[in-house]
MOPAC internal coordinates of N, CA, C and O (Angstrom, degrees):
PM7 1SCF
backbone

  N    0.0000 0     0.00 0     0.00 0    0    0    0
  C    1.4380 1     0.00 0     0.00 0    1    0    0
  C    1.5229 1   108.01 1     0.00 0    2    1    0
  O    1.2310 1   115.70 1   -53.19 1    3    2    1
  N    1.8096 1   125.76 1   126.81 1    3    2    1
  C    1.1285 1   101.81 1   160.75 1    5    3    2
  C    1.3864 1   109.72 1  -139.02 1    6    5    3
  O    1.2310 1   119.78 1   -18.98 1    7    6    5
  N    1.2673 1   118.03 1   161.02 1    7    6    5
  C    1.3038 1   128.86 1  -170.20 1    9    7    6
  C    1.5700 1   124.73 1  -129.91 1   10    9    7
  O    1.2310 1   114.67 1    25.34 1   11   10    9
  N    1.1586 1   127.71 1  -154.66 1   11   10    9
  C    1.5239 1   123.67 1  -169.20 1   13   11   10
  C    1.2873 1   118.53 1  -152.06 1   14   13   11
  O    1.2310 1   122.51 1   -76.87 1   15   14   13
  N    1.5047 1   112.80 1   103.13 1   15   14   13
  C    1.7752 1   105.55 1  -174.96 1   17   15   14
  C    2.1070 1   108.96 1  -100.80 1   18   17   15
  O    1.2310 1   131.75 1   -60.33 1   19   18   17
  N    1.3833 1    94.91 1   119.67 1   19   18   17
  C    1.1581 1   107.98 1  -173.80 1   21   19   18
  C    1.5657 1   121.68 1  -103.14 1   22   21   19
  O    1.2310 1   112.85 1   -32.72 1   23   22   21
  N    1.6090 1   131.12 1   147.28 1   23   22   21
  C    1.3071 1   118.21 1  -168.43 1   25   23   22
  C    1.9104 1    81.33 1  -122.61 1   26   25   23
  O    1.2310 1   137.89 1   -30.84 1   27   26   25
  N    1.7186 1    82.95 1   149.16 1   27   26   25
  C    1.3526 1    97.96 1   157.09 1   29   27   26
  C    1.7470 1   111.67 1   134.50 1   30   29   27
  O    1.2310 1   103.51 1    71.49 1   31   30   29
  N    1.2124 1   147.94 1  -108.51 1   31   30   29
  C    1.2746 1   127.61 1   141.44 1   33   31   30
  C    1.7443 1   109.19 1  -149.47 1   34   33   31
  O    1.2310 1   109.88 1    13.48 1   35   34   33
  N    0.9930 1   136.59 1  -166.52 1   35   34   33
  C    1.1953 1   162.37 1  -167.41 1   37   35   34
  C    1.1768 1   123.55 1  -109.77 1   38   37   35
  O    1.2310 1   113.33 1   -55.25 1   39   38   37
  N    1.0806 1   130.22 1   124.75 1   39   38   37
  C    1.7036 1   124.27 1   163.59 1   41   39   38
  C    1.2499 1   116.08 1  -154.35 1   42   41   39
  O    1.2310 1   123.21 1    40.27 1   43   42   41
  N    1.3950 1   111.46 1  -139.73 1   43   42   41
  C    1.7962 1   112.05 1   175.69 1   45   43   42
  C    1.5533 1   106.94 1   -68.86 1   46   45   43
  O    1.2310 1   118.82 1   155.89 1   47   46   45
  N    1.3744 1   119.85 1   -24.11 1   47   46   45
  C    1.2660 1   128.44 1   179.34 1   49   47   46
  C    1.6673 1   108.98 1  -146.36 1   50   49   47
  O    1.2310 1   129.47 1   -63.72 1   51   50   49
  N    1.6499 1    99.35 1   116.28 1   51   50   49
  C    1.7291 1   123.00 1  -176.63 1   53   51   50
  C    1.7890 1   100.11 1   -46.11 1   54   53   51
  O    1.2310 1   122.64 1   -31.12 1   55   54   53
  N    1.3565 1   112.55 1   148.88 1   55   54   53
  C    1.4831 1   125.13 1  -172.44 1   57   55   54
  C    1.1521 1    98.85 1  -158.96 1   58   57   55
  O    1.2310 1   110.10 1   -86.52 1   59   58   57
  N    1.4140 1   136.20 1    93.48 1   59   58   57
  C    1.3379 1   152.02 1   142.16 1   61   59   58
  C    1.5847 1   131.89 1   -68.61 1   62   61   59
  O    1.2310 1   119.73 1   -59.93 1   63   62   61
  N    1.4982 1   118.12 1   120.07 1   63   62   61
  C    1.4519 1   113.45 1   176.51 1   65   63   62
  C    1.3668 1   108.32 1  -109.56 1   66   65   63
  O    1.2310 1   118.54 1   178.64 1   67   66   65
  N    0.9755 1   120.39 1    -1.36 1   67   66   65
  C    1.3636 1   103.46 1   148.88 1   69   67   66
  C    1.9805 1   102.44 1   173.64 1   70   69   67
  O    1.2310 1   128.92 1   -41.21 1   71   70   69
  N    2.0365 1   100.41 1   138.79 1   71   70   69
  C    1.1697 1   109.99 1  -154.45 1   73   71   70
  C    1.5046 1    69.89 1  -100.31 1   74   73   71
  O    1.2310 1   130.29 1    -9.43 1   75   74   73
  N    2.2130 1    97.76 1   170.57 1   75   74   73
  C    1.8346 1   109.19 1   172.86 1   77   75   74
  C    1.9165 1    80.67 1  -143.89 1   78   77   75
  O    1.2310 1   128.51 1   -52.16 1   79   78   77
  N    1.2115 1   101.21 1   127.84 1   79   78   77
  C    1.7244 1    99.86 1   166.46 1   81   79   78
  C    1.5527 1    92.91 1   -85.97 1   82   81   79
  O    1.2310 1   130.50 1   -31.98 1   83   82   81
  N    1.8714 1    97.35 1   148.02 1   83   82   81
  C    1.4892 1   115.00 1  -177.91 1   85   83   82
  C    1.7173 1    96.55 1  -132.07 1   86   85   83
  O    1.2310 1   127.40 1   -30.14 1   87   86   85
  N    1.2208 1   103.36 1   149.86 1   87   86   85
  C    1.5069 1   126.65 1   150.57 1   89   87   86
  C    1.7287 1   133.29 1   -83.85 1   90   89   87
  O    1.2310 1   114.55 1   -53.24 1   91   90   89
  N    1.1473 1   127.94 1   126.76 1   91   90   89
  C    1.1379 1   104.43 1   166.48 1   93   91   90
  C    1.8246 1   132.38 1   -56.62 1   94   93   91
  O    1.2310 1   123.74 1  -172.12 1   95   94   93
  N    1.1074 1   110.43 1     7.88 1   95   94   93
  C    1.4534 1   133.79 1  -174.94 1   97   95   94
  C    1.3294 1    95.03 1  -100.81 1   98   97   95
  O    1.2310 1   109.09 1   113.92 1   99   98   97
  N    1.3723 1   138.05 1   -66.08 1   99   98   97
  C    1.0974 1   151.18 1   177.79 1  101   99   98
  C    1.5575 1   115.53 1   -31.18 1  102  101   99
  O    1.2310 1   131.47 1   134.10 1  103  102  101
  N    1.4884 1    95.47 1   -45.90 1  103  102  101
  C    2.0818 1   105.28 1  -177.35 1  105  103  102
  C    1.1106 1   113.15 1  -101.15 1  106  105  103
  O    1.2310 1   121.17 1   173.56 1  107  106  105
  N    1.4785 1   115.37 1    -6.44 1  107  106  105
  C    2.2959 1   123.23 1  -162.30 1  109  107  106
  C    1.3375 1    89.93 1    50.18 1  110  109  107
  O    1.2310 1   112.11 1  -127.80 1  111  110  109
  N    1.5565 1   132.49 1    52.20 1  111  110  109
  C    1.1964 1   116.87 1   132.85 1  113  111  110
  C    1.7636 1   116.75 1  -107.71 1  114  113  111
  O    1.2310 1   125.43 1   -34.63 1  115  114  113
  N    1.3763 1   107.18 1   145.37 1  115  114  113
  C    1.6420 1   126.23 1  -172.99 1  117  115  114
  C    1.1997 1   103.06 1  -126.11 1  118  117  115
  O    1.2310 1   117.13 1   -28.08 1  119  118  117
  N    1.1871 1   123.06 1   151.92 1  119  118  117
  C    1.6063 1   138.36 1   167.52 1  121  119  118
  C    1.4535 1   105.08 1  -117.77 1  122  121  119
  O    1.2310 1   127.32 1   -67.67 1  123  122  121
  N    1.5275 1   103.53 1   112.33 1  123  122  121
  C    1.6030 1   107.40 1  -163.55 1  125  123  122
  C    1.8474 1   110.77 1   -66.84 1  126  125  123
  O    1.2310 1   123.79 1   -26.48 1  127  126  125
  N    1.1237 1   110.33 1   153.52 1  127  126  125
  C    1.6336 1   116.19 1  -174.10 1  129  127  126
  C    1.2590 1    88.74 1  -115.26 1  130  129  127
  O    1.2310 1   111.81 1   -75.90 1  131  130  129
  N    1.6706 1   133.04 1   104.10 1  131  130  129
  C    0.9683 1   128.08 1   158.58 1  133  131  130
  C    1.7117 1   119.91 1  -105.28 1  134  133  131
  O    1.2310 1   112.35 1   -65.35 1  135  134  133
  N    1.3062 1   132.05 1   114.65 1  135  134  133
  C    1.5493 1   134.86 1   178.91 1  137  135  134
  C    1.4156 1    94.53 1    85.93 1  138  137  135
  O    1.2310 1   111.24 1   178.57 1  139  138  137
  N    1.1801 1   134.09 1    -1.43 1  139  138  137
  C    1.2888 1   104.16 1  -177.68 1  141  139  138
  C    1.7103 1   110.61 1   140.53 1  142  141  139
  O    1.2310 1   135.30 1   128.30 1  143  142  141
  N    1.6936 1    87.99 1   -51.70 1  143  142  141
  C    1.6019 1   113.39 1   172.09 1  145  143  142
  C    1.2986 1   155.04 1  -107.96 1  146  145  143
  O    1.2310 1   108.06 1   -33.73 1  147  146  145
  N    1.1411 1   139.91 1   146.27 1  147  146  145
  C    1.6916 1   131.36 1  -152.98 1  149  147  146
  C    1.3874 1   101.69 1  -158.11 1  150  149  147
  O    1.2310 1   131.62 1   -41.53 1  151  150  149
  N    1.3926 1    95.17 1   138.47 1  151  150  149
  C    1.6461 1   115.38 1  -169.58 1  153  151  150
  C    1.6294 1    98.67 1  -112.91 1  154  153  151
  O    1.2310 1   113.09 1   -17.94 1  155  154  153
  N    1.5637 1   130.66 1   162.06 1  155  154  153
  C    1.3688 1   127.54 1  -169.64 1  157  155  154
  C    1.2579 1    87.42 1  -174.43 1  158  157  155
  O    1.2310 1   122.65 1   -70.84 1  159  158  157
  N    1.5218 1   112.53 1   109.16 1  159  158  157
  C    1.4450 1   132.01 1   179.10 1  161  159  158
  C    2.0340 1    99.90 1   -78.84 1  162  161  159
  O    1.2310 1   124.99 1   -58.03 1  163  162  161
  N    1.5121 1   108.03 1   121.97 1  163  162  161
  C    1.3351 1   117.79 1   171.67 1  165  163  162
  C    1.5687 1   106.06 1   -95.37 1  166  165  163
  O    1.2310 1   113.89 1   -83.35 1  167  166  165
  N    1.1470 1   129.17 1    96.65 1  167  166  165
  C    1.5469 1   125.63 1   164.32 1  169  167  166
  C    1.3501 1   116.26 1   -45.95 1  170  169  167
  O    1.2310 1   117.95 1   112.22 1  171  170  169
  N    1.1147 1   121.51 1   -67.78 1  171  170  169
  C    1.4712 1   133.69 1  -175.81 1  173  171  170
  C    1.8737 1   110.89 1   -29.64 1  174  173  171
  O    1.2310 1   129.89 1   115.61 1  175  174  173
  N    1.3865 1    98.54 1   -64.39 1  175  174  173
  C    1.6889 1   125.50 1  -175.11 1  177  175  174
  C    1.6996 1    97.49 1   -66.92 1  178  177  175
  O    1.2310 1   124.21 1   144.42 1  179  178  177
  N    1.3376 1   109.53 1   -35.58 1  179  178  177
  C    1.5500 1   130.60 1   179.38 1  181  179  178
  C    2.4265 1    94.14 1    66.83 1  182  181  179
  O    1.2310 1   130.70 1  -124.98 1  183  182  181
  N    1.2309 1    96.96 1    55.02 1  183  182  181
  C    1.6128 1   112.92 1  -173.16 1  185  183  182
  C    1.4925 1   110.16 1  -136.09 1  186  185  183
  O    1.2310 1   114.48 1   -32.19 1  187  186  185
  N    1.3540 1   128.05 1   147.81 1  187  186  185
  C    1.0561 1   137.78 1   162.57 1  189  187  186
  C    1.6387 1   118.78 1   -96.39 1  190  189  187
  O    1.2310 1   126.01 1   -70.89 1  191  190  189
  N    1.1493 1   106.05 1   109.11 1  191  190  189
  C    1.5397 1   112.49 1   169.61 1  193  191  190
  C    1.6759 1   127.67 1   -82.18 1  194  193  191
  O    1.2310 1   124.94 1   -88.18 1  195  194  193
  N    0.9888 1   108.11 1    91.82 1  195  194  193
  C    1.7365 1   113.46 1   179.19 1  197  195  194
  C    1.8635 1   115.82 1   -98.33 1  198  197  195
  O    1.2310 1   141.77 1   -37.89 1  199  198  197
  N    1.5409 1    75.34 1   142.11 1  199  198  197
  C    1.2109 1    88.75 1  -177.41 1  201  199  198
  C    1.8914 1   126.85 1  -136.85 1  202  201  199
  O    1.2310 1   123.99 1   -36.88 1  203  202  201
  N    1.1326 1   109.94 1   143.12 1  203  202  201
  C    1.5928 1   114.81 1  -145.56 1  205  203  202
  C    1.7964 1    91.94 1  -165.20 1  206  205  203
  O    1.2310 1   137.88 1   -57.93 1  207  206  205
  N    1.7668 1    82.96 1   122.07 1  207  206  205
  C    1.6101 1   109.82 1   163.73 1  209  207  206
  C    1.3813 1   143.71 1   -47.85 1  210  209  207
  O    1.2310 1   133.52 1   149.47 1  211  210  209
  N    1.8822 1    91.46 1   -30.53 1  211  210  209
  C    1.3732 1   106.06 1  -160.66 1  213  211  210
  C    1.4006 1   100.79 1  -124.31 1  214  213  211
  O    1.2310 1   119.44 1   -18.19 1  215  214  213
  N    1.1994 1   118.67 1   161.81 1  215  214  213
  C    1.6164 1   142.68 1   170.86 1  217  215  214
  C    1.3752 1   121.84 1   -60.78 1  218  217  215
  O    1.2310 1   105.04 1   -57.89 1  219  218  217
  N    0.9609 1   145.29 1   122.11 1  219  218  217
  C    1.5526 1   151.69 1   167.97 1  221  219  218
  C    1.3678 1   115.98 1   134.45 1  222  221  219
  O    1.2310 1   124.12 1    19.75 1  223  222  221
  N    1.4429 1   109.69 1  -160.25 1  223  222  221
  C    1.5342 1   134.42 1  -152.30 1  225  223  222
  C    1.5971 1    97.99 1   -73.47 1  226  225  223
  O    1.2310 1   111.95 1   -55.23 1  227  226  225
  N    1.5057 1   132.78 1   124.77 1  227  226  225
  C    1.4704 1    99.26 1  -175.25 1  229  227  226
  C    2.1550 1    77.14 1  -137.78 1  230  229  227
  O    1.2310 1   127.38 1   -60.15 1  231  230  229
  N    1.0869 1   103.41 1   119.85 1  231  230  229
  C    1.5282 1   113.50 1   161.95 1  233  231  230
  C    1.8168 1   127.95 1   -60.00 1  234  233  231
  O    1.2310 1    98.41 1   -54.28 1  235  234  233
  N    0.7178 1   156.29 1   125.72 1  235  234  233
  C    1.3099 1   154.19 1   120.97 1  237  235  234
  C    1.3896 1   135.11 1   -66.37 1  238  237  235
  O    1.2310 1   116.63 1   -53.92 1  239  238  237
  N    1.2244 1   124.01 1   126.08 1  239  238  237
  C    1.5948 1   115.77 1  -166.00 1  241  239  238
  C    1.6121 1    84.81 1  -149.54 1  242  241  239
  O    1.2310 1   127.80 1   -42.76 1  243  242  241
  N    1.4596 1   102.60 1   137.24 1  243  242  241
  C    1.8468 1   121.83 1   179.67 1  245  243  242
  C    1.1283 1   106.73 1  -115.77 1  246  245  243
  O    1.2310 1   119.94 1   -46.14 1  247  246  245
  N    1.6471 1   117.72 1   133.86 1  247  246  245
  C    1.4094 1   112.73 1  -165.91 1  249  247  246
  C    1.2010 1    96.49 1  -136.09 1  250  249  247
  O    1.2310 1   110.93 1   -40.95 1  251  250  249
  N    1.5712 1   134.67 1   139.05 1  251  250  249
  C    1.3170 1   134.87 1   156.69 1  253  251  250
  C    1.5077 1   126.04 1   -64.30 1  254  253  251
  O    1.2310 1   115.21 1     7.97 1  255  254  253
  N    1.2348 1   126.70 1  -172.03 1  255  254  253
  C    1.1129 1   144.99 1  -177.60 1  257  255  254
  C    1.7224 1   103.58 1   -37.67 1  258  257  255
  O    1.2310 1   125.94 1   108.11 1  259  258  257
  N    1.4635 1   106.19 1   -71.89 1  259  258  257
  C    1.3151 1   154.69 1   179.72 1  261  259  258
  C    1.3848 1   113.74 1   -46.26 1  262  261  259
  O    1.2310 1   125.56 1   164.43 1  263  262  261
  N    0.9716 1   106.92 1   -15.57 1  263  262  261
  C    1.6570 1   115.93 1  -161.77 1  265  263  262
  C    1.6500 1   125.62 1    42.74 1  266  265  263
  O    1.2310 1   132.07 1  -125.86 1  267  266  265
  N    1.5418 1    94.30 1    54.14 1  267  266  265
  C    1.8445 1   116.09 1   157.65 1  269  267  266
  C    1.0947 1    89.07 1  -115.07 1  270  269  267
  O    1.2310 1   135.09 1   -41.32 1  271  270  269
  N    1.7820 1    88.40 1   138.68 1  271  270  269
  C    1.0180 1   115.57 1   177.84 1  273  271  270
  C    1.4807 1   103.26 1   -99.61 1  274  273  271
  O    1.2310 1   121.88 1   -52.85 1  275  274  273
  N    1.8286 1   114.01 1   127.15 1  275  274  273
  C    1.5077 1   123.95 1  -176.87 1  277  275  274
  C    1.3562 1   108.11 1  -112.74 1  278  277  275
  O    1.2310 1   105.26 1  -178.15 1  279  278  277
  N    1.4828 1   144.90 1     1.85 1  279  278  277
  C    1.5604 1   116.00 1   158.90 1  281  279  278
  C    1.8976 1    80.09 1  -151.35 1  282  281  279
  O    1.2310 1   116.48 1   -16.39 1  283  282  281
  N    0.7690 1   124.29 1   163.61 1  283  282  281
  C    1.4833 1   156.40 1   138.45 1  285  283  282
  C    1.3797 1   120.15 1  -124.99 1  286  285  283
  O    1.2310 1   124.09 1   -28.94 1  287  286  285
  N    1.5248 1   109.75 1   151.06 1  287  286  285
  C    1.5911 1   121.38 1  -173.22 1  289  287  286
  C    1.7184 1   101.10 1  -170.52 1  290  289  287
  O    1.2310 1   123.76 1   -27.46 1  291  290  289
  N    1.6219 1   110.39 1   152.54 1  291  290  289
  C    1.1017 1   103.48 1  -169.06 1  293  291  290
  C    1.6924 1    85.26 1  -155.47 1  294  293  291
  O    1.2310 1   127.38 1   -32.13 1  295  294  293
  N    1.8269 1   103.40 1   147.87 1  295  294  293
  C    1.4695 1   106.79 1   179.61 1  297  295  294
  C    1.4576 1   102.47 1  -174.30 1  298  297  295
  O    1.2310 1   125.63 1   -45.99 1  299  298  297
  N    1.7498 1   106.78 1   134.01 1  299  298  297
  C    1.0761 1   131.67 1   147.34 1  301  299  298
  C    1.4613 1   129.46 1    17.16 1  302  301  299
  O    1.2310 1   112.43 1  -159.54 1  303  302  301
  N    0.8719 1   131.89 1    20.46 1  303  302  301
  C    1.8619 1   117.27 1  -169.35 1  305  303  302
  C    1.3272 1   126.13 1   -59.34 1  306  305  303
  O    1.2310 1   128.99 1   -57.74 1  307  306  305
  N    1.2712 1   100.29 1   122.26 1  307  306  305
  C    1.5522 1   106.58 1   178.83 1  309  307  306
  C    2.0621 1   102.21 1  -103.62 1  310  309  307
  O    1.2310 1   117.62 1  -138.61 1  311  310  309
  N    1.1194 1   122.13 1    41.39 1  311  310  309
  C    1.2944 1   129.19 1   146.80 1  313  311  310
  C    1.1456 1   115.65 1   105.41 1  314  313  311
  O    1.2310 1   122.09 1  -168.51 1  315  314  313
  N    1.3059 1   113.60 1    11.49 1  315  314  313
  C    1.6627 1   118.94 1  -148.77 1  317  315  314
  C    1.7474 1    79.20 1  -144.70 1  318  317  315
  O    1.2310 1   120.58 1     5.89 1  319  318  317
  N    1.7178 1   116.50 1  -174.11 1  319  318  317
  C    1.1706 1   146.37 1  -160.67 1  321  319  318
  C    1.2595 1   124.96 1   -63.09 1  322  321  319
  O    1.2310 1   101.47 1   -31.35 1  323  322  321
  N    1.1883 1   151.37 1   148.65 1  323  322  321
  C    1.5372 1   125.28 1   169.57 1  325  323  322
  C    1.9210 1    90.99 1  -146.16 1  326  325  323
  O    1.2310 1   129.49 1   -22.11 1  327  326  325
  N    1.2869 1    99.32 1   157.89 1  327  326  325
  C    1.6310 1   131.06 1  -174.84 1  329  327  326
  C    0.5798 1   104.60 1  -131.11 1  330  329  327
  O    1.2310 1   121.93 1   -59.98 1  331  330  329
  N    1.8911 1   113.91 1   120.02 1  331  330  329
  C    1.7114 1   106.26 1   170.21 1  333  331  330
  C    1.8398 1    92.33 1  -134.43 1  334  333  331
  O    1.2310 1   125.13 1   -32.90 1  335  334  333
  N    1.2513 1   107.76 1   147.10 1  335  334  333
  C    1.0521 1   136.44 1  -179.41 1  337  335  334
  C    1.6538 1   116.51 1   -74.56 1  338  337  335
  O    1.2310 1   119.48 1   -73.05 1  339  338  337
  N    1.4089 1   118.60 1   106.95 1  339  338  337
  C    1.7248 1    98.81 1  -164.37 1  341  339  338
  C    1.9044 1    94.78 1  -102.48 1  342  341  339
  O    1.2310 1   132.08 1   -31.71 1  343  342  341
  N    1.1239 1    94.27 1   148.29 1  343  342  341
  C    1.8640 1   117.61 1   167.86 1  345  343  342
  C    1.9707 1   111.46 1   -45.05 1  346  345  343
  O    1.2310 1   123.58 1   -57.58 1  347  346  345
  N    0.9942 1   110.74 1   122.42 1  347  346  345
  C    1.4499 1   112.38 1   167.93 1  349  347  346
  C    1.5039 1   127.19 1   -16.91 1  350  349  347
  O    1.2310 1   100.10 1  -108.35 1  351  350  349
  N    1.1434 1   153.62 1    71.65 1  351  350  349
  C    1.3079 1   167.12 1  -104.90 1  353  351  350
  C    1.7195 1   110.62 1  -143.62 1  354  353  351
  O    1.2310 1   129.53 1   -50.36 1  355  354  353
  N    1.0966 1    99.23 1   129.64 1  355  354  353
  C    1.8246 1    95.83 1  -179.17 1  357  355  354
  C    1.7009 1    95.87 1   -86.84 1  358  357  355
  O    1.2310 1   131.67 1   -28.94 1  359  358  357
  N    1.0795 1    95.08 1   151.06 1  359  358  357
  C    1.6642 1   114.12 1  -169.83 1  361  359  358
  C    1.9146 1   112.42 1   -67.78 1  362  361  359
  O    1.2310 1   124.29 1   -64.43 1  363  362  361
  N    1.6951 1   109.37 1   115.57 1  363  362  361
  C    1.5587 1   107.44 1  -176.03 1  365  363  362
  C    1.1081 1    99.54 1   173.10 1  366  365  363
  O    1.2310 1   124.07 1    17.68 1  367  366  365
  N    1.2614 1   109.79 1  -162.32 1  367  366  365
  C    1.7874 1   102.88 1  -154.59 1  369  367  366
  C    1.9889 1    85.42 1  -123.29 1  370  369  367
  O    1.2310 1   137.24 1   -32.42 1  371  370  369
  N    1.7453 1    84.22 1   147.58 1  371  370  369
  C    1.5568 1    91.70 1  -169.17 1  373  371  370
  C    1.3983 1   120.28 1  -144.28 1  374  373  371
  O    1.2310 1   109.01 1   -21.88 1  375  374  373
  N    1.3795 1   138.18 1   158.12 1  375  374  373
  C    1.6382 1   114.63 1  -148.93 1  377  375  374
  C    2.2234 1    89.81 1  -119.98 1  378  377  375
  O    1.2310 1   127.19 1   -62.50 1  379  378  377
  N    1.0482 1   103.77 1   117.50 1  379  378  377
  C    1.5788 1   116.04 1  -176.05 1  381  379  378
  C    1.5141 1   100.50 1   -88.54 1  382  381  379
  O    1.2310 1   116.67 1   -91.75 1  383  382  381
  N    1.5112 1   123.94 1    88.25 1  383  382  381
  C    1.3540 1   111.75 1   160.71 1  385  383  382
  C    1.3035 1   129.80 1   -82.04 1  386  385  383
  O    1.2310 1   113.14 1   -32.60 1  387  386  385
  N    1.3352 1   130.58 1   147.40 1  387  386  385
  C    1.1278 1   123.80 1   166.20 1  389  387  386
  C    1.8307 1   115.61 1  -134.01 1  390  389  387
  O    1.2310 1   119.03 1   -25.01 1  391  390  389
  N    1.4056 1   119.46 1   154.99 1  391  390  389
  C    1.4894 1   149.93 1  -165.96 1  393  391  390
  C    1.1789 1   118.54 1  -128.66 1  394  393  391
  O    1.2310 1   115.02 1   -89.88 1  395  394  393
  N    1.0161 1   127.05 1    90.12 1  395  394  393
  C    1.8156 1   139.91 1   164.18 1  397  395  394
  C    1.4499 1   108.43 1  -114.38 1  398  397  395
  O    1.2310 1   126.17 1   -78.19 1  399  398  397
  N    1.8046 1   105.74 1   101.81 1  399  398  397
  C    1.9773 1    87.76 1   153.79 1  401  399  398
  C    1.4701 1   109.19 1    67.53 1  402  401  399
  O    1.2310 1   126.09 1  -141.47 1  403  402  401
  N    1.8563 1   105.90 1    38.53 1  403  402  401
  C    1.2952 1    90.99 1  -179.35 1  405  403  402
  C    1.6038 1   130.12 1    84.58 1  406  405  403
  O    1.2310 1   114.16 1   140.52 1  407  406  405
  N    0.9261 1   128.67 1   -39.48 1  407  406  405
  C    1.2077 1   155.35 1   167.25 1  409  407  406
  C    1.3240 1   136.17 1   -57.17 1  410  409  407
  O    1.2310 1   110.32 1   -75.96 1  411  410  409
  N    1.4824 1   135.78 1   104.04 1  411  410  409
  C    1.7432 1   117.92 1  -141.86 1  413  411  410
  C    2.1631 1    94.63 1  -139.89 1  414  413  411
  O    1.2310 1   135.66 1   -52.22 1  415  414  413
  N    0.9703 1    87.29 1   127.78 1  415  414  413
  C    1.1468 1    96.31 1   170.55 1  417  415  414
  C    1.8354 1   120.61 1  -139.34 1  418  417  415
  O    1.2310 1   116.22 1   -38.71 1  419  418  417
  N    0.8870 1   124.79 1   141.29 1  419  418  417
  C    1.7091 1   125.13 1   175.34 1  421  419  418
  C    1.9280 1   122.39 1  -139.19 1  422  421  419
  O    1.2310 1   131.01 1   -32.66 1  423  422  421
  N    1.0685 1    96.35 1   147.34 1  423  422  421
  C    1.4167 1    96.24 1  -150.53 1  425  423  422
  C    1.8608 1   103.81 1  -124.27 1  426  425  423
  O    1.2310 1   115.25 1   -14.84 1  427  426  425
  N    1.4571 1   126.62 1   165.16 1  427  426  425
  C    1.2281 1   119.84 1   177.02 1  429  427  426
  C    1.7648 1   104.03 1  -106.02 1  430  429  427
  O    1.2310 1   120.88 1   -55.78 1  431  430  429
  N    1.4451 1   115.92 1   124.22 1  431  430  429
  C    1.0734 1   132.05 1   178.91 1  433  431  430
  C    1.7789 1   112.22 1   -78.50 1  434  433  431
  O    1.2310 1   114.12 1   -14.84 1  435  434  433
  N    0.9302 1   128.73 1   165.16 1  435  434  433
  C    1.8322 1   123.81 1   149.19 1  437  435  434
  C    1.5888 1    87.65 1  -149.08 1  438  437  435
  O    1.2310 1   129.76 1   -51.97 1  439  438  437
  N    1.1916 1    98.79 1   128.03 1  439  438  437
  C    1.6048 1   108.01 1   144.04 1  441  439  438
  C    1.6557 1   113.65 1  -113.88 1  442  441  439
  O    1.2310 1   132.89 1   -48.56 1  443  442  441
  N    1.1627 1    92.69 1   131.44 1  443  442  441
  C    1.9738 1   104.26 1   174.59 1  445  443  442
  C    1.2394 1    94.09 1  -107.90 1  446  445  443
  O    1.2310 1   124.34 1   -28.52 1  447  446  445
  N    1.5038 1   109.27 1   151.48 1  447  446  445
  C    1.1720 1   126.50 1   155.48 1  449  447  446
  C    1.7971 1   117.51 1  -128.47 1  450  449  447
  O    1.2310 1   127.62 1   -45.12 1  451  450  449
  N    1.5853 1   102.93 1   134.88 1  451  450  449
  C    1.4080 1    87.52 1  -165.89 1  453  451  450
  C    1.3695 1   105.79 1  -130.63 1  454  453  451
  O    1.2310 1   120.10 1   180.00 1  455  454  453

C-alpha cells in the first residue's frame, strides 16, 4: 500500500509545501487480509472501499456501538473492488461486517466529523 504525507493546510483549494511518498513498509502499517477480504473506511469520499478475491454475492451490514444495525448493502463481485457509498452518519466508532462464500469478517470503523 502506498500513500502520501503532505504539509501545509487545507481549504476550498489543497496547498501543499511539501509532499513525502510512503510505504506501508516504511511506517509498519498493514491493512489486515482476513478470508480473503478487507474493508478501508474513506472519510473524505465518506465510502467504504472493499475488497475481495473472489466472485459472488458479498453482503455488507454497519453496526453501531449498540448493535443497530444502520446501513446494509449487498453486490455482485466479479473479483475485483467494490465502493459503497454510506448514508449520513453521526460521528463514532462502528463495526463493518462483511459475508462472501461463507466467509465472515468484521472490522472497526471511526467516522469523525469535524
Amino acid at each position: 500500500m502506498r500513500g502520501y504525507v503532505a504539509t501545509g493546510y487545507s481549504d476550498a483549494s489543497f496547498y501543499a509545501t511539501d509532499v513525502w511518498e510512503y510505504s506501508s513498509a516504511d511506517v509498519g502499517i498493514t491493512e489486515p487480509v482476513q478470508a480473503g477480504m478487507t474493508a478501508v473506511y474513506n472519510a473524505y469520499a465518506n465510502q467504504v472501499i472493499i475488497s475481495s478475491g473472489e466472485k459472488g454475492l458479498l453482503h455488507f451490514d454497519l453496526y453501531d456501538l449498540t448493535g443497530k444495525k444502520c446501513f446494509s448493502a449487498e453486490s455482485e463481485l466479479q473479483g475485483a473492488g467494490w465502493k459503497q457509498a454510506l448514508p449520513t452518519l453521526p460521528g463514532g466508532i462502528y463495526i463493518a461486517a462483511l459475508e462472501q462464500g461463507g466467509k465472515r469478517i468484521s472490522k472497526k470503523i471511526l467516522i469523525s466529523k469535524r
